[in-house]
C-alpha positions as CSV (number, residue, x, y, z in Angstrom):
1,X,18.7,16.8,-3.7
2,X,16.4,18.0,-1.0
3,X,13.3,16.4,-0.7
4,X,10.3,17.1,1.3
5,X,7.8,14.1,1.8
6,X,4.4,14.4,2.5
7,X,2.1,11.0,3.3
8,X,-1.7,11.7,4.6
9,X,-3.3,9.0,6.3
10,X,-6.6,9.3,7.9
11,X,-6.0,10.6,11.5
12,X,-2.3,11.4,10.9
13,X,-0.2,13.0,8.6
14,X,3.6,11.9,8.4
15,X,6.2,14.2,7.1
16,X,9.5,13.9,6.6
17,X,12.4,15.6,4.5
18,X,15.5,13.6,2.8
19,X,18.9,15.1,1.2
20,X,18.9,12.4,-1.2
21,X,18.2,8.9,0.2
22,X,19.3,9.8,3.7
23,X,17.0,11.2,6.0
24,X,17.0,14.5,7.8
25,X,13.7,14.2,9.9
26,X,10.7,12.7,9.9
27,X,7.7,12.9,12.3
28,X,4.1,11.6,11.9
29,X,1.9,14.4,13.6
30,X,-1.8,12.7,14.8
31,X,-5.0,14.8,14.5
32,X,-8.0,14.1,17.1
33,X,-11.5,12.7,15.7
34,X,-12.0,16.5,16.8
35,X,-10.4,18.3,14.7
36,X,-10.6,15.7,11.8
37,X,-14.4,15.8,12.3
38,X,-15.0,19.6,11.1
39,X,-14.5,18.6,7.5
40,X,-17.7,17.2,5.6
41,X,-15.1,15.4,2.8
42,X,-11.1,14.5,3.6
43,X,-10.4,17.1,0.6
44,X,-11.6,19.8,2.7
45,X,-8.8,19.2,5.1
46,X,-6.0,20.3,2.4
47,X,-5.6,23.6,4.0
48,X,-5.8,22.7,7.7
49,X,-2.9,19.8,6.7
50,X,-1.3,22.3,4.7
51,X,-0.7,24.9,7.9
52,X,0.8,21.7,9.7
53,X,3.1,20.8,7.7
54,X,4.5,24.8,6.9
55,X,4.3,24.9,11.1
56,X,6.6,21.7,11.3
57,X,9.1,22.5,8.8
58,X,9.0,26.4,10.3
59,X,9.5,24.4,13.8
60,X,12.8,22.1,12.2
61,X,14.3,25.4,10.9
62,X,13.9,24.4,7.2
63,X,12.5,26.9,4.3
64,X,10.1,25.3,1.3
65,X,12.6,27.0,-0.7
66,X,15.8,24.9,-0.1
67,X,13.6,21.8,-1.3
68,X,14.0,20.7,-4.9
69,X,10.6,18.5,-4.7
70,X,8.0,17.9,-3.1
71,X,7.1,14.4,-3.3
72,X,3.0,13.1,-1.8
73,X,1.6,9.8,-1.3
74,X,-0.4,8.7,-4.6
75,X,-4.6,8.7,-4.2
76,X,-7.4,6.9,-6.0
77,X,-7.3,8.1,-9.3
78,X,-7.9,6.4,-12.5
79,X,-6.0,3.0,-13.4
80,X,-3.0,4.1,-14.4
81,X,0.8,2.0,-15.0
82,X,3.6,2.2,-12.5
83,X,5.9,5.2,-11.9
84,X,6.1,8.9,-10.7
85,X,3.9,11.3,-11.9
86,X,4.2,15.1,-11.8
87,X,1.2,17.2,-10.1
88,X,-0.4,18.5,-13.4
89,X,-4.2,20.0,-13.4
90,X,-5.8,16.7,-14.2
91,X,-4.4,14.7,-11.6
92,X,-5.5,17.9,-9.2
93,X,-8.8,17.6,-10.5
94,X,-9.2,13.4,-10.0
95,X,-8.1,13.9,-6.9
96,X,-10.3,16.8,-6.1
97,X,-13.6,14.8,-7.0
98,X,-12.6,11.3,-5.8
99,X,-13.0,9.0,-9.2
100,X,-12.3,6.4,-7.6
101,X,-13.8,7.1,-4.0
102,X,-12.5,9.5,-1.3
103,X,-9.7,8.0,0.6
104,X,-7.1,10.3,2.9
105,X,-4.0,9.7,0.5
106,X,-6.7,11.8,-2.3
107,X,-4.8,14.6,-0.3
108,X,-1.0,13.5,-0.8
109,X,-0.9,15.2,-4.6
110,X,-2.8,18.0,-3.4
111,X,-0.9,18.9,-1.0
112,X,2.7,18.8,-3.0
113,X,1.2,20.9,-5.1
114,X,-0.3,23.4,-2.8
115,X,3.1,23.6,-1.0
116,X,5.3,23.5,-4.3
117,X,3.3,25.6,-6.4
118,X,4.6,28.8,-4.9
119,X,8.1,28.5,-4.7
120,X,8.2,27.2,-8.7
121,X,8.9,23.6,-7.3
122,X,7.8,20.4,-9.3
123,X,5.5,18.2,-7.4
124,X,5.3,14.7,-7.9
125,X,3.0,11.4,-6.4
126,X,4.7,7.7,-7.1
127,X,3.0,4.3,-7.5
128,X,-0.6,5.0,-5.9
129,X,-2.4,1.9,-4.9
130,X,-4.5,2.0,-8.3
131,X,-0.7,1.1,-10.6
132,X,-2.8,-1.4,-12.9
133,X,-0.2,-3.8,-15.2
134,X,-2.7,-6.7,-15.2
135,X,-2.5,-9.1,-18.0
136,X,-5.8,-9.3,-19.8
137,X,-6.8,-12.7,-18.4
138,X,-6.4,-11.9,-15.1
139,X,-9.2,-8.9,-15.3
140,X,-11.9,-11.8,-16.1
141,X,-14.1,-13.6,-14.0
142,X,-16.8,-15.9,-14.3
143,X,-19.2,-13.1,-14.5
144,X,-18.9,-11.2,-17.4
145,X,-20.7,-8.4,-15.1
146,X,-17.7,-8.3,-12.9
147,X,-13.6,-8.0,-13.7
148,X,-11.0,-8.1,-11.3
149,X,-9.3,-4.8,-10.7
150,X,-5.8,-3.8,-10.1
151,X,-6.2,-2.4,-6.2
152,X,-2.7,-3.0,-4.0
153,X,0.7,-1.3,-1.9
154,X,1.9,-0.4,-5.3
155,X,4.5,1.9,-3.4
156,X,5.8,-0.7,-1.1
157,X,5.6,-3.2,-3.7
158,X,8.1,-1.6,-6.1
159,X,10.2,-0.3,-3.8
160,X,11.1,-3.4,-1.8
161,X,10.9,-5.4,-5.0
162,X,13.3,-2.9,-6.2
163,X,15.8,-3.7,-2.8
164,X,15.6,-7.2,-3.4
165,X,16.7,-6.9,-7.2
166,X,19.8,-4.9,-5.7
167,X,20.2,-7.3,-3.3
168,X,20.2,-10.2,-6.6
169,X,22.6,-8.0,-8.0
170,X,20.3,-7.3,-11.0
171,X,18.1,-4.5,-12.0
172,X,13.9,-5.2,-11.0
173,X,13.1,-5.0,-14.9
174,X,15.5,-8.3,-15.1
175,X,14.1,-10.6,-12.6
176,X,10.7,-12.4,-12.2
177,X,9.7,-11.6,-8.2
178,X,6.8,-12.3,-6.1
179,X,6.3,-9.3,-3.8
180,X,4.0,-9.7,-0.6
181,X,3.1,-6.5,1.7
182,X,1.2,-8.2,4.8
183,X,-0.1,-5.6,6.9
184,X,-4.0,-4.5,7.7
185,X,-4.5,-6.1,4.4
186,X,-2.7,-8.2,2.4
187,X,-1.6,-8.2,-1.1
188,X,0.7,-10.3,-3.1
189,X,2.0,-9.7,-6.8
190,X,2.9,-11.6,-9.5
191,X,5.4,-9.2,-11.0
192,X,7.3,-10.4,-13.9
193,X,9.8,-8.3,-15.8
194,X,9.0,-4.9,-14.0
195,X,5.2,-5.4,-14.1
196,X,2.8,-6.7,-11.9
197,X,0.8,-8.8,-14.0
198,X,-1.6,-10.5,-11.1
199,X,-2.1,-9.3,-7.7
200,X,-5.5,-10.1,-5.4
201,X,-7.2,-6.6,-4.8
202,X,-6.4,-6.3,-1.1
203,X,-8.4,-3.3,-0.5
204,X,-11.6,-5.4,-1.0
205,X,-10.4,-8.5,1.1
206,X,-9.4,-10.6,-1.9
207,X,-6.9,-13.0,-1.2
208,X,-5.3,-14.4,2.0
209,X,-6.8,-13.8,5.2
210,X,-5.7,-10.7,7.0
211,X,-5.7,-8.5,10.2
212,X,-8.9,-6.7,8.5
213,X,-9.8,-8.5,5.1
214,X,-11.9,-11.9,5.3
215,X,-10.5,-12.3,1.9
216,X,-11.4,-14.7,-0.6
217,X,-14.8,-16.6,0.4
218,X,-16.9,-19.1,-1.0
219,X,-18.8,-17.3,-3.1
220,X,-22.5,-19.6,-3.4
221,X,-22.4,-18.8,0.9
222,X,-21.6,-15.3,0.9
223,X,-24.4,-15.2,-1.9
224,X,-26.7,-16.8,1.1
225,X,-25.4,-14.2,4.0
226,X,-25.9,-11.4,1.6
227,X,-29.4,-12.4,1.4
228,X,-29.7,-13.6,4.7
229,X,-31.6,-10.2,5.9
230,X,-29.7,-10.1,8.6
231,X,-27.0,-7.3,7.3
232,X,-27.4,-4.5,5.2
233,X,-25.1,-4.3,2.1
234,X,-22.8,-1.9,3.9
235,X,-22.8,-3.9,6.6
236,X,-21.4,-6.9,4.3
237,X,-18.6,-4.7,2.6
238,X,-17.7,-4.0,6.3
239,X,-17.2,-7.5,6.8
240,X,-15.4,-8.3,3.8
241,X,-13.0,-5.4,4.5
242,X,-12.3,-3.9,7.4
243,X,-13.9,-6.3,10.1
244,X,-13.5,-9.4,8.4
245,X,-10.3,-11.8,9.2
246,X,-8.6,-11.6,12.5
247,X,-10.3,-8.9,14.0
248,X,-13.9,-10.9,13.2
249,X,-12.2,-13.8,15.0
250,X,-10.5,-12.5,17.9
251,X,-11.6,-9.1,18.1
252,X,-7.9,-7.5,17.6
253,X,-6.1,-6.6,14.4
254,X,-2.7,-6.9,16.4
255,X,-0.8,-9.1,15.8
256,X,1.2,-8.7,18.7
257,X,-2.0,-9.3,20.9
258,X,-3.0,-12.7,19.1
259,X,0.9,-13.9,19.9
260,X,0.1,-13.1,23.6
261,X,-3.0,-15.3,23.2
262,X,-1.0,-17.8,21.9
263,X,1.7,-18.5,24.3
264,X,-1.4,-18.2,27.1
265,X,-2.4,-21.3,25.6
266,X,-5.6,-19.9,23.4
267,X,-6.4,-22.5,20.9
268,X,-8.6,-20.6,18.7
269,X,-5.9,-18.1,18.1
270,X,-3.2,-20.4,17.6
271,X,-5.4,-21.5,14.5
272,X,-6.2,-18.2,13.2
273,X,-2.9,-17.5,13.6
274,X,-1.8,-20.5,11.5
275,X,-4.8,-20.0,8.8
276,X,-3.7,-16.6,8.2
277,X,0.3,-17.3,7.6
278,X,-0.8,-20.5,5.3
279,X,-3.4,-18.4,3.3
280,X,-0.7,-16.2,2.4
281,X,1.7,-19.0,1.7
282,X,-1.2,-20.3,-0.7
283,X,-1.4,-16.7,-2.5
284,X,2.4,-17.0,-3.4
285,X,2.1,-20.4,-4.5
286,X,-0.6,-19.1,-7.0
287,X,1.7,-16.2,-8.0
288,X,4.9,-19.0,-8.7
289,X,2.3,-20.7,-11.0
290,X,1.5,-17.4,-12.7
291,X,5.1,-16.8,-13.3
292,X,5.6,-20.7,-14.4
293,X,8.2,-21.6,-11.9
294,X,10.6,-19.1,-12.5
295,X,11.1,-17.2,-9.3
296,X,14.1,-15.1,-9.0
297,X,13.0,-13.9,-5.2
298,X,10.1,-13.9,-2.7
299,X,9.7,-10.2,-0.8
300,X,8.1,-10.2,1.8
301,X,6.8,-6.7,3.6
302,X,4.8,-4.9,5.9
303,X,3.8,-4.4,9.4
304,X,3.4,-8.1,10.4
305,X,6.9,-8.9,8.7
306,X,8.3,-7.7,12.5
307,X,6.5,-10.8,14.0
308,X,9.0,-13.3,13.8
309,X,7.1,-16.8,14.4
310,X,4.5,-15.5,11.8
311,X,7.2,-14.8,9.1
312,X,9.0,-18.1,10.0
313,X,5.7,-20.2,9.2
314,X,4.9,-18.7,5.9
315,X,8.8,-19.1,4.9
316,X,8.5,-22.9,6.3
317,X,5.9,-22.9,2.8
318,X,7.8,-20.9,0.6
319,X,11.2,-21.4,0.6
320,X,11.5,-24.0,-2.1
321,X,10.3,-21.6,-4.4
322,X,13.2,-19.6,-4.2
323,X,15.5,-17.2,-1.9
324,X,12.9,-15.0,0.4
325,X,14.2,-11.7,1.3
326,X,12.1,-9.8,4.2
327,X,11.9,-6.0,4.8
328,X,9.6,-4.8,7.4
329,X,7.1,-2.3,8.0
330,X,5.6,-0.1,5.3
331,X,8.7,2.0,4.3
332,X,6.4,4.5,2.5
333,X,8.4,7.9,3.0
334,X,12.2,6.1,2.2
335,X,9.7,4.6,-1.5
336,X,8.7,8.2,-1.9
337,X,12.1,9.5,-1.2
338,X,14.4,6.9,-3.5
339,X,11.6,7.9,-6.3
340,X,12.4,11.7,-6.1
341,X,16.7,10.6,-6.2
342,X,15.9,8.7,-9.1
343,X,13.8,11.8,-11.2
344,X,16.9,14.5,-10.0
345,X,19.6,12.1,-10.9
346,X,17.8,11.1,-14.5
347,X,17.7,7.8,-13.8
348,X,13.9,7.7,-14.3
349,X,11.4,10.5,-16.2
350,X,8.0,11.5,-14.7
351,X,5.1,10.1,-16.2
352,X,2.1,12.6,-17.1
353,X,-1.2,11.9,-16.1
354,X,-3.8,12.3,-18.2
């Protein structure tokens, strides 16, 4: 039941390795703008990741060989439903030419499969952020030109939503859950049944206001600002996502620096502060409707789920809607891990990409 667990991210790369659900290491090894910088695409770094992570397990005294899996972070491939998938050659070559754009966990299959693939062991990714379950209607807009697409912490989402179900004492596939992950964006699903039928697209700042998204905006005077002349269209994306919402406002996307703010008696904090908790309150509201009322649990996850007054003022919204159960931080490796336990043990089959 030995797993290794790979998860890229774009200056770092975390790895960690679990007998079963119980972890036996775990270190997130940082990489300079330097050496990062040498690569002309983030797929080209597959080998120079590759040496790091044979060089850390070397270091920890473990061989690739006494691993049963080897489990990476899911990329941007095509739409595809929930679950684990094995490494096959399609997925290699989605991943490979970025259909979906180049983003650093692109490298999270690649890697299992480099590292597997010569000890005979299966490789697998689980719920990358591109898990689409949307109900038709909530593709549509009111531009025919333009649908809404399924883009959120898939990974985080199921597995927390899968906590809080054993928490219920109930399987997730039984129980109606709203599932919020609140960290440099925020996303919040409707998932009924096992399936995430509506979700904002937080990698595009849809939805609440976040540390980095602006999210949803009025769209007739971002229409005007687009126009304005004053920003190019890269420039605008860049505002919706990635230096829109806090960080536009008050210059930080730390939480723990806007608290500081707050209790020095800023007043423009405070508020962003407070629009940013209710926002998110508002998006779980919408999600309740979605779901008619019948709310088994609210989950709330993520980074800014270990800032107490933040998580107290969205609850003060929520609560009536049913029991909230909170799990902070972004518990990607222990999600990659629990899916790997649940392909050994049977309890689950991997999908096929194709």
């Amino acid at each position: 039941m030995r797993l290794l667990i790979l998860n890229p991210g774009s200056t770092s790369t975390k790895i960690a390795v679990y007998d079963g659900s119980r972890e036996v290491f775990s270190e997130n090894i940082a990489h300079s703008t330097e050496e990062v910088g040498r690569y002309k695409k983030m797929v080209d770094q597959k080998d120079f990741r590759k040496d790091i992570v044979l060089k850390t397990l070397a270091g920890r005294g473990i061989d690739p060989k006494s691993v049963a899996a080897v489990i990476g972070r899911g990329g941007l491939l095509k739409p595809i439903p929930s679950g684990t998938y094995i490494v096959n050659a399609r997925l290699i070559e989605d991943l490979t030419a970025g259909v979906q754009g180049e983003h650093a966990s692109n490298l999270g299959g690649l890697l299992a499969d480099e590292i597997a693939r010569p000890f005979g062991l299966p490789a697998y990714i689980v719920d990358p952020v591109v898990v689409d379950e949307l109900a038709d209607w909530a593709r549509l807009t009111g531009f025919p030109e333009i649908k809404r697409r399924s883009i959120f912490h898939a990974l985080n989402h199921k597995y927390t939503a899968r906590l809080a179900a054993a928490a219920l004492g109930k399987s997730y596939p039984e129980l109606n859950l709203i599932v919020g992950h609140l960290g440099g964006g925020i996303s919040i699903g409707a998932h009924d049944h096992g399936r995430v039928v509506d979700v904002n697209n937080a990698l595009n700042g849809e939805g609440p206001i976040a540390p980095e998204r602006a999210g949803t905006m009025p769209a007739a005077d971002l229409a005007v600002l687009c126009y304005s002349g004053k920003f190019t269209q890269d420039e605008v994306k860049k505002k919706i996502a990635g230096k829109g919402g806090m960080v536009a406002h008050l210059a930080t996307n730390d939480l723990r620096e806007v608290e500081k703010k707050i209790k020095e008696g800023d007043a423009r904090a405070a508020l962003v502060f407070e629009a940013m908790a209710k926002t998110t309150a508002k998006q779980i509201g919408c999600a309740a409707v979605v779901l008619k009322g019948k709310v088994d649990g609210i989950v709330l996850t993520g980074g800014l789920m270990f800032c107490a007054p933040f998580v107290e003022l969205i609850k003060s919204h929520i609560a009536f809607l049913g029991p909230v159960f909170v799990y902070p931080g972004e518990n990607e490796m222990a999600a990659l891990a629990a899916a790997g336990v649940r392909i050994l043990t049977g309890e689950e089959q991997a999908k096929v990409y194709a």
